[in-house]
N, C-alpha and C positions, 0 to 999 in steps of 0.2 A: 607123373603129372607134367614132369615140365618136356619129356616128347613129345606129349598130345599137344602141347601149348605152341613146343616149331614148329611142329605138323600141320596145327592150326594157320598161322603165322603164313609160313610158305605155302599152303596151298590158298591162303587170300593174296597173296602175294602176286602169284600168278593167274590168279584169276582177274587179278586187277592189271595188270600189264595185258592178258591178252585182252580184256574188256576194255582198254585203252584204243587198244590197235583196232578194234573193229568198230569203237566209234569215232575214230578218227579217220576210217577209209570211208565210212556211211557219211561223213562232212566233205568228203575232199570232194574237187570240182568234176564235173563230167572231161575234162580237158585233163586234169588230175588223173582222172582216172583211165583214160583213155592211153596218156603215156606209160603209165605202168601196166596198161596191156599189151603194148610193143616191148615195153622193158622185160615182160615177163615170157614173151613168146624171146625174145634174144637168149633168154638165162635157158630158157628148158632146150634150143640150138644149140647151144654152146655147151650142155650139161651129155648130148646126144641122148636126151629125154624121148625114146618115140611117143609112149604113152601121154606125156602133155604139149608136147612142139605145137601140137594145133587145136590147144583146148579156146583158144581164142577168135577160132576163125568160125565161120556160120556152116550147117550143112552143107548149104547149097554154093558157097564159096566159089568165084571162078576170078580167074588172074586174065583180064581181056586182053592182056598186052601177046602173050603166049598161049591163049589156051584151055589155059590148065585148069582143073576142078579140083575139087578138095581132094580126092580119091587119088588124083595125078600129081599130087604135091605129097602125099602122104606115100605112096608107093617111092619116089625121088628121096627124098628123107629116109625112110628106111634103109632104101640103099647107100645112101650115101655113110650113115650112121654105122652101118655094117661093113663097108667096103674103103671106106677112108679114115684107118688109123694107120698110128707108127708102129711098124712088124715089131719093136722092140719092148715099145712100151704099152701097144696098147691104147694111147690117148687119142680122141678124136683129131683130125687133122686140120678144121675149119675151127673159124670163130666168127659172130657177127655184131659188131658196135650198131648199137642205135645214134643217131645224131641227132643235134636237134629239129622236134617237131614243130610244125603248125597245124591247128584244131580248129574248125567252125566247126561249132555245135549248132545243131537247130532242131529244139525238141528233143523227139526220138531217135534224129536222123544227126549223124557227124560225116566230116570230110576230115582228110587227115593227109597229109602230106611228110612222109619223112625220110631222111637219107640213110641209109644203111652202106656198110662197108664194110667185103666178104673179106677175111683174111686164111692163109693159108701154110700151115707150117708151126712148129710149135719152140716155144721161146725165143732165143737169138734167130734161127731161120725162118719166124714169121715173114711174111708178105703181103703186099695187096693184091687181090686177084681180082677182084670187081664192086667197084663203087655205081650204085643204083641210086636213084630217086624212086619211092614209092607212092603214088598217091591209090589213097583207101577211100571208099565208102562203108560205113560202119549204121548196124542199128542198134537201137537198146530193146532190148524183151527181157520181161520178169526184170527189171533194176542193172540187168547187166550188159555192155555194150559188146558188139559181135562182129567181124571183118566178116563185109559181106561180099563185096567186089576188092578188083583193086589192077591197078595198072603201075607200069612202070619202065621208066626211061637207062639208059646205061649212061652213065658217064664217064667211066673207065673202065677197060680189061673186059671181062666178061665171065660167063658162068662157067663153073669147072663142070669139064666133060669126065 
């Protein structure tokens, strides 16, 4: 009786913790939330995640500054994920900090401007390779917001070839 009772116990336990968390992300702000879809697009980069690097970005996705289309970002990533680790270890050889953002929201429609900063090399022999400014257009469909355009300035260094 008294494992039924922990069994009991821990699995309210965790139903209340995860029931916490999901009505605390359904309160948080569109701005709120909009930083933790740059935070979460840096963590799945840094993770060398192919499968979610660009769960945040829209189909139709194009980078006006370069070009690029979701299709051209996601083949780039690939490679990169597969051709830039350490022979030794194995570990991806980039990382990428989000910096602080700025948000207008309006409606369904956001604008987002944020600094990103590519790093290259792993622990002591990290570096900076290129510091960007990104400015985004984003929209929300079905409750979730989605990088739909986006542009972006170099302020140091630049893209590793």
């Amino acid at each position: 009786m008294r494992t039924q009772h922990l069994l009991v116990v821990s699995v309210l336990l965790v139903a209340g913790y995860f029931g916490g968390r999901a009505v605390l992300a359904a309160l948080a702000s569109d701005e709120t939330k909009i930083g933790q879809l740059f935070a979460d697009e840096a963590a799945a980069f840094n993770a060398s995640a192919a499968m979610s690097v660009l769960a945040n970005f829209g189909p139709d996705w194009r980078d006006e500054t370069a070009g690029l289309s979701r299709q051209d970002l996601q083949r780039g990533l690939l490679w990169l994920f597969q051709n830039r680790r350490d022979p030794g270890t194995r570990r991806f050889l980039h990382r990428v900090a989000v910096g602080e953002l700025t948000v207008d929201v309006q409606g369904e429609r956001a604008a987002a401007v944020v600094p990103l900063v590519l790093y290259q090399g792993l622990d002591a022999e990290e570096r900076t390779v290129w510091e960007l400014r990104v400015a985004a257009d984003l929209g929300k469909r079905d409750g979730s917001w989605r990088i739909e355009r986006s542009r972006h300035e170099t302020l140091s260094g630049g893209m590793p070839r």
